[in-house]
N, C-alpha and C positions, 0 to 999 in steps of 0.2 A: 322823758322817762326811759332811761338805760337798762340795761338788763343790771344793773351792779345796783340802782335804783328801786327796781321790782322784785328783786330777790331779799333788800335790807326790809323791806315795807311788809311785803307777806311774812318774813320771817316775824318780825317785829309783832303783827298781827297774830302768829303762831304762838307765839311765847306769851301772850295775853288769851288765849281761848280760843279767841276767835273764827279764826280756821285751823284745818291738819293739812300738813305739805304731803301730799302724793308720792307725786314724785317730782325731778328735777333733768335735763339733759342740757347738750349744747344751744339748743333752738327754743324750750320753752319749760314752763314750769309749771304745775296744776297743784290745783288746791281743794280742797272740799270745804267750801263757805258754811258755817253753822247757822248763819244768820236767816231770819224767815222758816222757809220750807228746808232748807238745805240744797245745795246745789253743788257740782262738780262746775270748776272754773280755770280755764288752762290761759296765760298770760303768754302770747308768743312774742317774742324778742326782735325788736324791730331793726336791729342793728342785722340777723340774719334772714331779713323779707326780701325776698327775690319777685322778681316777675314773675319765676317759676314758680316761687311758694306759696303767692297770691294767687296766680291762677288755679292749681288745684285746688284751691276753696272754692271755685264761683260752679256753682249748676245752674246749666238751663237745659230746659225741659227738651228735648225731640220732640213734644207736642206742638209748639210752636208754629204756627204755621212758615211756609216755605217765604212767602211773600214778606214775612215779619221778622226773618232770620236776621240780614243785616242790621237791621235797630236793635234784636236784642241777641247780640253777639258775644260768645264768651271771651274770646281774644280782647275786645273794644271793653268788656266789662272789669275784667282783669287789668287792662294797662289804664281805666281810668282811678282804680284802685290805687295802684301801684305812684302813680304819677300824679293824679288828682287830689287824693287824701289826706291830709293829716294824718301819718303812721301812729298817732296816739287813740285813732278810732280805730286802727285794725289789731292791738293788741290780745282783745278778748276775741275776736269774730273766728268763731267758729267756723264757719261754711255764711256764702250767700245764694239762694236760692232762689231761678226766676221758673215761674210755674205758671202752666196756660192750661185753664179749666175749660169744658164745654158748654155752651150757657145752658144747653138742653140734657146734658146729660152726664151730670155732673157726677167725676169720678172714674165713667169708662174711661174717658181717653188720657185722663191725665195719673192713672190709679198706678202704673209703672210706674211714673216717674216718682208720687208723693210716696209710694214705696221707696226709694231710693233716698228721702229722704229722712222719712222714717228710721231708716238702718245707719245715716248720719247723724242724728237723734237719738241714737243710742235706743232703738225700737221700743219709742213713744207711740202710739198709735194717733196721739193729738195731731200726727201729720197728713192725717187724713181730712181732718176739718182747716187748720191753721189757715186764714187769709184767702180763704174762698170770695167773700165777699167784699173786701179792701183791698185796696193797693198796695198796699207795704202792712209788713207787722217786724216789730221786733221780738221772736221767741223768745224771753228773757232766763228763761228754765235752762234753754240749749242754747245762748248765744249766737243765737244766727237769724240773719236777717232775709225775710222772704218775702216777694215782690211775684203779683200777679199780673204777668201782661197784659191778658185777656181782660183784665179789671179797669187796665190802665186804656188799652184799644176802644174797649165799648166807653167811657169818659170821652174820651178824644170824639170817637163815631157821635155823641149827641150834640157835638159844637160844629164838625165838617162831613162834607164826604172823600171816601177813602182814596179816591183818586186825587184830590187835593194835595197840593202841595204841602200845605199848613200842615195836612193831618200827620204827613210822616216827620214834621218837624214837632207838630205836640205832642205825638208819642214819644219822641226822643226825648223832650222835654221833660216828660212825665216818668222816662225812667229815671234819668240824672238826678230829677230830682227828689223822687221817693228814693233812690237810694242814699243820697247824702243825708234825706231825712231819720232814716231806719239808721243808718249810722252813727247819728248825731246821739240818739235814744241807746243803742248800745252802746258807746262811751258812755253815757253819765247813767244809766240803769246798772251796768253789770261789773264797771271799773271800780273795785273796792277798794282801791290805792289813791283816788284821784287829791288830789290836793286843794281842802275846801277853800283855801282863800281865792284858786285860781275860777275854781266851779264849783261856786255857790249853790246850793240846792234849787234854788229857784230859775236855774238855767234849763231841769228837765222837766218845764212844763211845758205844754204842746204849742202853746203861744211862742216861747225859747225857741223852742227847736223848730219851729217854722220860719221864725224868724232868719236864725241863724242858715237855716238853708237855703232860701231865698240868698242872701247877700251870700254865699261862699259860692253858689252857681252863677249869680251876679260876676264875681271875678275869676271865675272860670271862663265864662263866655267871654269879657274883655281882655283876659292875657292867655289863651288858648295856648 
């Protein structure tokens, strides 16, 4: 899906109702979706996705703990992006956000950071609840996919202890794979262009997209 592809198809969709084109530039092209609630939807041009222009999508929190920094790394998050993905899941992606809540006290330490996302959000205040309690969510309002570490550490802490080798391989685990999962879910929730014979609706059920995560982290791990 080309930019000469995304621009025939929204346009096409424009001239039937459906959506108003925003605006347009060399890198990407936004739309205001009529459909549901309504939503602002920007399609970025995969032909001009840099390392660079991946990376400044990816936030992680400074809450993070120091010990937890190398697993959940912005650089390592960004080039799995960039290298890992399927550029037909980063078209709509907004921002991807990793956020570490305190179990005790929930909000101080992390209240900058979901600030930060919030004003990425387009100052939602929903960013102050989003994915406290789960591992991943896909914000499908704001296209952008947020992943709690601290959700994903305390999972891992009930099967090892931390000094365990395992444990800092199943947290690694547990991020690759809630993000390919979150990602899967923003492709087929927010991509109003998708082409239904390729992606049948039945592919964004939670069964689907687990599915398909599992084996796409499957051949990541064997062709690394």
């Amino acid at each position: 899906m080309n930019k000469e592809e995304i621009v025939s198809s929204l346009q096409q969709l424009a001239n039937e109702g459906e959506i108003e084109i925003l605006s347009q530039n060399k890198y990407s092209i936004t739309v205001w979706d009529n459909a549901e609630c309504g939503k602002e939807l920007t399609y970025y041009f995969k032909e001009f996705m840099t390392p660079e222009s991946v990376s400044r999508k990816v936030y992680v929190s400074p809450n993070v703990p120091d010990k937890y920094k190398t697993i959940f790394s912005k650089k390592d998050i960004a080039k799995f992006l960039h290298n890992k993905i399927d550029r037909i899941c980063l078209l709509t992606m907004k921002a991807v956000f990793v956020l570490y809540d305190s179990a005790d006290e929930f909000g101080d330490e992390c209240d900058g950071y979901r600030k930060k996302l919030m004003d990425v959000a387009d100052g939602d205040e929903y960013a102050y609840e989003i994915c406290h309690e789960t591992i991943g969510t896909t914000w499908w309002e704001r296209n952008i996919c947020v992943i709690n570490a601290s959700q994903i550490i305390e999972a891992v802490l009930e099967m090892y202890d931390e000094d365990e080798y395992q444990f800092e391989v199943e947290v690694d685990i547990g991020l690759w794979t809630t993000l390919i999962h979150e990602l899967r879910h923003l492709l087929l929730d927010t991509n109003i262009i998708l082409p239904e014979n390729e992606y049948p609706i039945e592919l964004a059920s939670e069964e689907n997209v687990e599915a398909y995560c599992l084996s796409h982290y499957s051949a990541i791990r064997q062709h690394p």
